[in-house]
DSSP file (Angstrom, degrees, kcal/mol; ACC not computed):
  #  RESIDUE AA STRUCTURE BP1 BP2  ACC     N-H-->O    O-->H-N    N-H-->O    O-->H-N    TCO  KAPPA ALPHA  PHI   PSI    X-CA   Y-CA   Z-CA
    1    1 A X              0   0    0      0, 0.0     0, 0.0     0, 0.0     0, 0.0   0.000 360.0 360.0 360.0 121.6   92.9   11.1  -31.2
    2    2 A X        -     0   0    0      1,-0.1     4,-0.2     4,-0.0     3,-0.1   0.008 360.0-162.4 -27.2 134.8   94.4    9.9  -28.1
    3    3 A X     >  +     0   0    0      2,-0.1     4,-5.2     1,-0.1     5,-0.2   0.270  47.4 126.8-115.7  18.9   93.7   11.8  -24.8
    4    4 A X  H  > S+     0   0    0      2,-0.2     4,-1.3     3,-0.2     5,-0.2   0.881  75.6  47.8 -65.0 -50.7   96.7   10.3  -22.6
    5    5 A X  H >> S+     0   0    0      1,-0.2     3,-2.2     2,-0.2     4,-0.8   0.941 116.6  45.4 -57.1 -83.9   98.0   13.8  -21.6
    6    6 A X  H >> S+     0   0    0      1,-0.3     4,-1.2    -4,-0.2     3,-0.7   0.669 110.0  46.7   1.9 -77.4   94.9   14.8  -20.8
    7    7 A X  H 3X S+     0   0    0     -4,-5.2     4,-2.4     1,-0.2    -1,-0.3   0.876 111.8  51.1 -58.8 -41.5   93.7   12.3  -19.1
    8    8 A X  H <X S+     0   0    0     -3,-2.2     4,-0.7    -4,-1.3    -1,-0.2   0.550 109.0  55.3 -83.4  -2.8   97.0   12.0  -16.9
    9    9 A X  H <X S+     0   0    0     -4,-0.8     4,-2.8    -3,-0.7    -1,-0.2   0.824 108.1  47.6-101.2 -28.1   96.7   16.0  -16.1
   10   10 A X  H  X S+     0   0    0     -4,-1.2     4,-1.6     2,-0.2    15,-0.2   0.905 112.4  47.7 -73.3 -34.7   93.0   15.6  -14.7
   11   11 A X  H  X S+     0   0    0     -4,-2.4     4,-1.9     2,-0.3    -3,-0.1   0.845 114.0  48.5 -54.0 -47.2   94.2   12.5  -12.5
   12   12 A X  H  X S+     0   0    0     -4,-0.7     4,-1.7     2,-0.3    -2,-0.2   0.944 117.0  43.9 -55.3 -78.4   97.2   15.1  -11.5
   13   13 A X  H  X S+     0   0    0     -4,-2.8     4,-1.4     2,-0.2    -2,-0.3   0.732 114.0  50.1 -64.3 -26.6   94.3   18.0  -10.8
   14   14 A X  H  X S+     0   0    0     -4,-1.6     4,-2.6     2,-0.2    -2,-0.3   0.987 104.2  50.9 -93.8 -56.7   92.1   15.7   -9.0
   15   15 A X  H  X S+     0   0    0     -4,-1.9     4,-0.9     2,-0.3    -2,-0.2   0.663 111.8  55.5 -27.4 -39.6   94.6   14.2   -6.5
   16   16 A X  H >X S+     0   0    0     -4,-1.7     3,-1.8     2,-0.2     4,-1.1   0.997 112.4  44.6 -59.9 -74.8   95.3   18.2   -5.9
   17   17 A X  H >X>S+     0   0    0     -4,-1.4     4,-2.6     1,-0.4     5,-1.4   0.812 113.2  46.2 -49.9 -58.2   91.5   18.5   -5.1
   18   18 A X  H 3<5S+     0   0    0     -4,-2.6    -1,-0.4     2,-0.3    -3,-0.2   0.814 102.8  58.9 -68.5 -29.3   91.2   15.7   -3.1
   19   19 A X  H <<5S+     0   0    0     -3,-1.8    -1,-0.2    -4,-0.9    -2,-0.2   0.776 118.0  42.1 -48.7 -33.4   94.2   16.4   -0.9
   20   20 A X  H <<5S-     0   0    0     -4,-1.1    -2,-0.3    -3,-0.9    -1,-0.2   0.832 113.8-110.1 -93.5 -11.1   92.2   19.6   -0.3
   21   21 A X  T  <5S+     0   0    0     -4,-2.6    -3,-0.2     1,-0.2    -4,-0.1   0.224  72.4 141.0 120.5 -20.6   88.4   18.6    0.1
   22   22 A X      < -     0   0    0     -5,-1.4    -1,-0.2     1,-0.1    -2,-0.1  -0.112  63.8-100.4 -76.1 159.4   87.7   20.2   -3.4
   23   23 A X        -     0   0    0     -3,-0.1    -6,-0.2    -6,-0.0    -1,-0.1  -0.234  47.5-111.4 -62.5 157.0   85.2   18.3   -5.7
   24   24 A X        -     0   0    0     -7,-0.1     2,-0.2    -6,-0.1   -10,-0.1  -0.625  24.7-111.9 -96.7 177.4   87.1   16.2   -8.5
   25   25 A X        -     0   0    0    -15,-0.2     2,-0.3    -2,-0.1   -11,-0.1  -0.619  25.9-170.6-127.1 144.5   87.2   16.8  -12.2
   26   26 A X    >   -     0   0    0     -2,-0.2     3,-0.9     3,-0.2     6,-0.3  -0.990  23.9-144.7-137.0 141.0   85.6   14.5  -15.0
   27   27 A X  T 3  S+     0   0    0     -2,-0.3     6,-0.1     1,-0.2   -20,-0.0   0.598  90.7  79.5 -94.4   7.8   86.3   15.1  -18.3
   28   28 A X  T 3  S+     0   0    0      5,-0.0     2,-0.3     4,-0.0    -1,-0.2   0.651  76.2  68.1  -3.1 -82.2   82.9   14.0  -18.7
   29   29 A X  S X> S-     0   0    0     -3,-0.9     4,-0.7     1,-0.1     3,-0.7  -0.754  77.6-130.1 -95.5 145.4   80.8   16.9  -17.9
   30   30 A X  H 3> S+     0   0    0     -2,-0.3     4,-3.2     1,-0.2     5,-0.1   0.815 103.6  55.2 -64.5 -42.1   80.9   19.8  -20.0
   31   31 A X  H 34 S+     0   0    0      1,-0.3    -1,-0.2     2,-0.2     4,-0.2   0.355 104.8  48.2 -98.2  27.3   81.5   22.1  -17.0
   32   32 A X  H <> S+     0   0    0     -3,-0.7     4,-2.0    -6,-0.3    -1,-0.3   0.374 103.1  64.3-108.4 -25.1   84.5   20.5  -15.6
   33   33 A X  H  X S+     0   0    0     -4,-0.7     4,-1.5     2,-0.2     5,-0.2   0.986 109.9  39.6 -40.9 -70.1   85.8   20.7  -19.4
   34   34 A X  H  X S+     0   0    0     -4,-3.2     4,-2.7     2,-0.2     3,-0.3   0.907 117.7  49.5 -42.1 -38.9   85.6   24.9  -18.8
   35   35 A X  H >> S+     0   0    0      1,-0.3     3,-1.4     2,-0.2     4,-0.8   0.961 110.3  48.2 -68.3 -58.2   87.1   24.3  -15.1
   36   36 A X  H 3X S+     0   0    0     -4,-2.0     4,-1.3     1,-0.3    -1,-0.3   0.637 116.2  56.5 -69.2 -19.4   90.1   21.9  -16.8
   37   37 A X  H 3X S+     0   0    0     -4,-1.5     4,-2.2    -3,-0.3    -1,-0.3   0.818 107.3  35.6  36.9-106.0   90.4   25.0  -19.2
   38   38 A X  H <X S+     0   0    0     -4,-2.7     4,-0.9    -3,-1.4    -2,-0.2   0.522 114.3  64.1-100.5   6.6   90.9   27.6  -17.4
   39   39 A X  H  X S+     0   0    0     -4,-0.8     4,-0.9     2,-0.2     5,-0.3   0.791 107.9  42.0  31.6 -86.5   93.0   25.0  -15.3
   40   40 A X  H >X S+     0   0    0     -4,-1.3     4,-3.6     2,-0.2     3,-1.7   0.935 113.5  62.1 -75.8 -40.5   95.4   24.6  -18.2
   41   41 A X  H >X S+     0   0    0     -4,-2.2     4,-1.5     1,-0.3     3,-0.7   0.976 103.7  42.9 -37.6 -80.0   95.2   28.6  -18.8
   42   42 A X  H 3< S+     0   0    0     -4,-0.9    -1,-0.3     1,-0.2    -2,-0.2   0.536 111.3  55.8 -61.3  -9.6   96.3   29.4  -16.2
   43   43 A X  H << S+     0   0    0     -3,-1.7    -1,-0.2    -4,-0.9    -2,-0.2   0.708 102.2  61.0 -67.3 -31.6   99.3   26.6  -16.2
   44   44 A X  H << S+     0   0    0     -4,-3.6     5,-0.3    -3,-0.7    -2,-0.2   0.843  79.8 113.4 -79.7 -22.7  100.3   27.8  -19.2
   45   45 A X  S  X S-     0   0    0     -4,-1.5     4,-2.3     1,-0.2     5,-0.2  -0.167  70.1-131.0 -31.9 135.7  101.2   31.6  -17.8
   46   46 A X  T  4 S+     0   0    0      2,-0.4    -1,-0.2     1,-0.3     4,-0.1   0.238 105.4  57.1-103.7  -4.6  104.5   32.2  -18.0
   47   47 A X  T >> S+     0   0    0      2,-0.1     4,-1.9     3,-0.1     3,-0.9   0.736 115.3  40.7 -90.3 -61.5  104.6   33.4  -14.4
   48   48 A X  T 34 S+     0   0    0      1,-0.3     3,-0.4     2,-0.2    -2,-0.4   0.884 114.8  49.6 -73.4 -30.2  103.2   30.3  -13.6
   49   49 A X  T 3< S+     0   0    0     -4,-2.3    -1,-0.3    -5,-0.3    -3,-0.2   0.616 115.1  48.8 -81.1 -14.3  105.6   28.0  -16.3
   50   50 A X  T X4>S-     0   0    0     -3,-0.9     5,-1.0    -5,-0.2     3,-0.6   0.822  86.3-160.4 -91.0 -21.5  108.7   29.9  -14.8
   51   51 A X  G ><5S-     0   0    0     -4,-1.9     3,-1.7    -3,-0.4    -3,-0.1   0.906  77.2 -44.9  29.5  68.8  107.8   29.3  -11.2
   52   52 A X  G 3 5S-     0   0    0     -5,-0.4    -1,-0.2     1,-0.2    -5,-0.1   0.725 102.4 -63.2  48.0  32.5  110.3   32.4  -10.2
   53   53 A X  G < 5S+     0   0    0     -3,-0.6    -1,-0.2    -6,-0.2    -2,-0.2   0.586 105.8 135.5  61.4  34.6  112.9   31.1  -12.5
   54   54 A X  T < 5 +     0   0    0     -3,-1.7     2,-0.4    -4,-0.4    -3,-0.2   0.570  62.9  75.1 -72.5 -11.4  113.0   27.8  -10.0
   55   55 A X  S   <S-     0   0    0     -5,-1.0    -2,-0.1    -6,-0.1    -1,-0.1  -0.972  85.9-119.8-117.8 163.9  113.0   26.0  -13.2
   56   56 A X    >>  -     0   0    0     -2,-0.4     3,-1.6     1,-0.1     4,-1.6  -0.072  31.5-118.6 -78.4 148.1  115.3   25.2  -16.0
   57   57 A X  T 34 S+     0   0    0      1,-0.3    -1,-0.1     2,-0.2    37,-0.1  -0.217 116.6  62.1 -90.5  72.9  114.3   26.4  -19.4
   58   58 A X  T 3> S+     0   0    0     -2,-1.4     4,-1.2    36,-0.1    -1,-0.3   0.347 103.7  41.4-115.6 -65.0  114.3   22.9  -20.1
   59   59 A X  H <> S+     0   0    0     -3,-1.6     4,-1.0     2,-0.2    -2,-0.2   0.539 111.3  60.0 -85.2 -14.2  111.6   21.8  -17.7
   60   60 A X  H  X S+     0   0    0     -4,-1.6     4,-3.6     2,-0.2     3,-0.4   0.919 106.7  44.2-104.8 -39.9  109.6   24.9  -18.7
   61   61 A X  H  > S+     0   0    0     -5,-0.4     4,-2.0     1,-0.2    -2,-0.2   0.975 116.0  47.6 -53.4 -53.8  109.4   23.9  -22.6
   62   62 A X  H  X S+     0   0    0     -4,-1.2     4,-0.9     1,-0.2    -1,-0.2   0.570 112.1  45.9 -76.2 -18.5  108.6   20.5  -21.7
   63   63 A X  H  X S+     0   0    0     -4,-1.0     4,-1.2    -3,-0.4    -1,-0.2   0.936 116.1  52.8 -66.2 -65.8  105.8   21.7  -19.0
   64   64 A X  H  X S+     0   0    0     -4,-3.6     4,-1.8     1,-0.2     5,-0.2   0.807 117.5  35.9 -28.7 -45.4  104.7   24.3  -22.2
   65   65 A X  H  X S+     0   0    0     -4,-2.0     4,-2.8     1,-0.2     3,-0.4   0.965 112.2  55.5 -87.1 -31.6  104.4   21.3  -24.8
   66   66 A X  H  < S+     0   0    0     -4,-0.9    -1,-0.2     1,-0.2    -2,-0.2   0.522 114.5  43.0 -79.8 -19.7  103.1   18.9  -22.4
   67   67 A X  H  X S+     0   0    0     -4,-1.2     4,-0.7     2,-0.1    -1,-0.2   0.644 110.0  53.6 -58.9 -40.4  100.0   21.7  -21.7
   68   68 A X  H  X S+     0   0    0     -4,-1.8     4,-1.5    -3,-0.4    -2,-0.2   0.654 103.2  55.2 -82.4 -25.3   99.5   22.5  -25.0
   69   69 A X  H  X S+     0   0    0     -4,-2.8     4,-1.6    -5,-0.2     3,-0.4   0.950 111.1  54.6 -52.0 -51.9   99.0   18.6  -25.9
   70   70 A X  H  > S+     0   0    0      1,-0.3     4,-2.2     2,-0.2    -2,-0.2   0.858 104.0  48.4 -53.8 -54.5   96.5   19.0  -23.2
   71   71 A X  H  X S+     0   0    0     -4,-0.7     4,-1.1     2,-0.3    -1,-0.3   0.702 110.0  48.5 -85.0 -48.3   94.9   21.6  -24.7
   72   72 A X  H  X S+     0   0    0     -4,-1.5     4,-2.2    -3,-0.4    -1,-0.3   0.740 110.5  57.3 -90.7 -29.1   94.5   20.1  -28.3
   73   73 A X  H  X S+     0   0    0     -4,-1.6     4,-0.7     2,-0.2    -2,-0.3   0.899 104.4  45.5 -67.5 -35.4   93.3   17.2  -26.6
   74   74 A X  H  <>S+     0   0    0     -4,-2.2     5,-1.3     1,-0.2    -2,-0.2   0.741 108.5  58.1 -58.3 -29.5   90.7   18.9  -25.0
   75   75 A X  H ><5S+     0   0    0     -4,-1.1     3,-1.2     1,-0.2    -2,-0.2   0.753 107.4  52.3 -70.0 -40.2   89.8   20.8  -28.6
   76   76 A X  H 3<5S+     0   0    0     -4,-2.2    -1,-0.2     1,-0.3    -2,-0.2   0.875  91.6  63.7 -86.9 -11.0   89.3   17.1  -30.1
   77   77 A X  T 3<5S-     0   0    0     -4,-0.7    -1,-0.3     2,-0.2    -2,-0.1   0.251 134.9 -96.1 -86.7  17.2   86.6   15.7  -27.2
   78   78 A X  T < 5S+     0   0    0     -3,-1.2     2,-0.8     1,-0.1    -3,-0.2   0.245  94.4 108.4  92.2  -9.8   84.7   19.0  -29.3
   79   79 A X      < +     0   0    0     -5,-1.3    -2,-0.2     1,-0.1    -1,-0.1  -0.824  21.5 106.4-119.2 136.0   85.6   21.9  -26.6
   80   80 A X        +     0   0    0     -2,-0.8     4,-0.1    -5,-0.1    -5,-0.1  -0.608  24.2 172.8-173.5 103.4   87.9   24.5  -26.8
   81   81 A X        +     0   0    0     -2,-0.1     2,-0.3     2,-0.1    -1,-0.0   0.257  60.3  80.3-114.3  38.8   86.7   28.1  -27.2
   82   82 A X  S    S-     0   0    0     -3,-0.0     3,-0.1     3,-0.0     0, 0.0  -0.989  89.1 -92.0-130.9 148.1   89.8   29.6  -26.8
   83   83 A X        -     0   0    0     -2,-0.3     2,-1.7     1,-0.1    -2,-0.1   0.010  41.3-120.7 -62.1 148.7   92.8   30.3  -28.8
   84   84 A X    >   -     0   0    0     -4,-0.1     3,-1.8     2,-0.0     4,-0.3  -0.544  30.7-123.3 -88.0 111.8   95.4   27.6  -28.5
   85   85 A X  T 3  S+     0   0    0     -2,-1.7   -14,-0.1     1,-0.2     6,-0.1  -0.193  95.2  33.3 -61.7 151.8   98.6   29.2  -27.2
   86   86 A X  T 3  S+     0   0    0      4,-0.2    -1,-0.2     2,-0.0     6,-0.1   0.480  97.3 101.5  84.9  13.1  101.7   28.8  -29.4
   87   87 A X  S <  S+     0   0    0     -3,-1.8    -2,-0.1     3,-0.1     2,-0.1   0.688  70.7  47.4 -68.3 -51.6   99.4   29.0  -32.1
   88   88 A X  S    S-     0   0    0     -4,-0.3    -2,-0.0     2,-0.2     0, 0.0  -0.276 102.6 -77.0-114.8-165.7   99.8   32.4  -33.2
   89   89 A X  S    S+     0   0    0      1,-0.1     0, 0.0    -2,-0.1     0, 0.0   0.810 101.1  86.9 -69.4 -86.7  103.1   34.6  -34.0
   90   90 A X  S    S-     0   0    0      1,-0.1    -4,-0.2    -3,-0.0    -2,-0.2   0.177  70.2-152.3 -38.8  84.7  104.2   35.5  -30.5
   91   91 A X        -     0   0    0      1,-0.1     2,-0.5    -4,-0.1    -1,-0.1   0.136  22.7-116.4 -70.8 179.5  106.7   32.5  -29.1
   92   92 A X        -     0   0    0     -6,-0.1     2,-0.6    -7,-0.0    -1,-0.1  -0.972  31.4-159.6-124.9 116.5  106.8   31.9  -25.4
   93   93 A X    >   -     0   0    0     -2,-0.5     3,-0.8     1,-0.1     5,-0.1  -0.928   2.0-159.4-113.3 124.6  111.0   32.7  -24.3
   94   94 A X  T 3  S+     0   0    0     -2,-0.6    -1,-0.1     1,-0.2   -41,-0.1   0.711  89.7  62.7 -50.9 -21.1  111.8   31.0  -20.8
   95   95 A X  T 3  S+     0   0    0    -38,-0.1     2,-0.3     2,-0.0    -1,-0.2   0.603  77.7 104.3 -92.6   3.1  114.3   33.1  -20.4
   96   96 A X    <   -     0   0    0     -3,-0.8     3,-0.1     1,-0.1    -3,-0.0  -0.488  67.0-137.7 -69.5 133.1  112.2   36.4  -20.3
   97   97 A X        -     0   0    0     -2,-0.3     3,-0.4     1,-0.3     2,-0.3   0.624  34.4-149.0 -62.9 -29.6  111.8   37.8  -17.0
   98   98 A X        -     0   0    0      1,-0.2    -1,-0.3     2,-0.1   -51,-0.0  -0.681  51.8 -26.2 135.9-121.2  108.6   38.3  -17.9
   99   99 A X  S    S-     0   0    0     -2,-0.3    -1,-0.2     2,-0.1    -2,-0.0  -0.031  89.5-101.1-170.4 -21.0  106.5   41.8  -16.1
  100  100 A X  S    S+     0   0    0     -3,-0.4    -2,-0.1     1,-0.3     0, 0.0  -0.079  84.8 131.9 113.0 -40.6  109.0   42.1  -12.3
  101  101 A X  S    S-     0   0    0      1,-0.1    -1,-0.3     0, 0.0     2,-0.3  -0.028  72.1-108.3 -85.2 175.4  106.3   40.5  -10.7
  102  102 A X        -     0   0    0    -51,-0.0    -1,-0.1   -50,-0.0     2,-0.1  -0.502  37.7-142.1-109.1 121.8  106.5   37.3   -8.1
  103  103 A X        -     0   0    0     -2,-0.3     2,-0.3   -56,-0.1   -55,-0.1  -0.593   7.0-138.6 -74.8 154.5  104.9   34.0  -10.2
  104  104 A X        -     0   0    0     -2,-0.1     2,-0.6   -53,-0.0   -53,-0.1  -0.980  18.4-157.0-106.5 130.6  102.9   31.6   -8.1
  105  105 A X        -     0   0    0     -2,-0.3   -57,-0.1   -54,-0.1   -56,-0.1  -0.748  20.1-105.4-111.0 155.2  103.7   28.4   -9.0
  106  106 A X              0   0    0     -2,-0.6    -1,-0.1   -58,-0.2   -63,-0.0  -0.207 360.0 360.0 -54.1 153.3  101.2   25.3   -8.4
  107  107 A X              0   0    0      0, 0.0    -1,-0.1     0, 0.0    -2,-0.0   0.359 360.0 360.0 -78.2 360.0  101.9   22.5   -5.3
């Protein structure tokens, strides 16, 4: 299986890190696998995929599929101990409004 998503989302997270100082990410090491993870967890939050409803639910599916590719790519390199979202019954609506409260969306 191809890892091109993957791979182009650590490049993405490491260019973050390095702008700040932070170490960079290899998909390499087993524990920069957990970090790109809980990384992609936390992209996939629906607070964080709406970015305060600054994007179209257009962009927000195409963020969604383009995470969860990540995520199955990471499950084939042998890690993934977490459920894959969009996996089970409960779809992900952009247009929900979600819980009131103010997403932080990534830089």
């Amino acid at each position: 299986m191809s890892i091109v998503n993957l791979e182009l989302y650590v490049e993405v997270q490491n260019v973050r890190a390095e702008r700040y100082g932070h170490e960079t990410l290899s998909l390499f090491r087993q524990s920069d696998r957990r970090e790109i993870a809980d990384f992609l967890a936390s992209d996939l939050d629906p607070e964080s995929l709406l970015c305060d409803g600054e994007r179209s639910p257009r962009a927000v599916q195409a963020q969604q599929s383009f995470l969860i590719r990540c995520i199955h790519e990471l499950g084939s390199l042998g890690f993934l101990d977490a459920p894959v979202p969009g996996d089970d019954d409960e779809e992900f609506d952009p247009e929900d409004p979600g819980d009131g409260d103010d997403p932080v969306c990534g830089a």
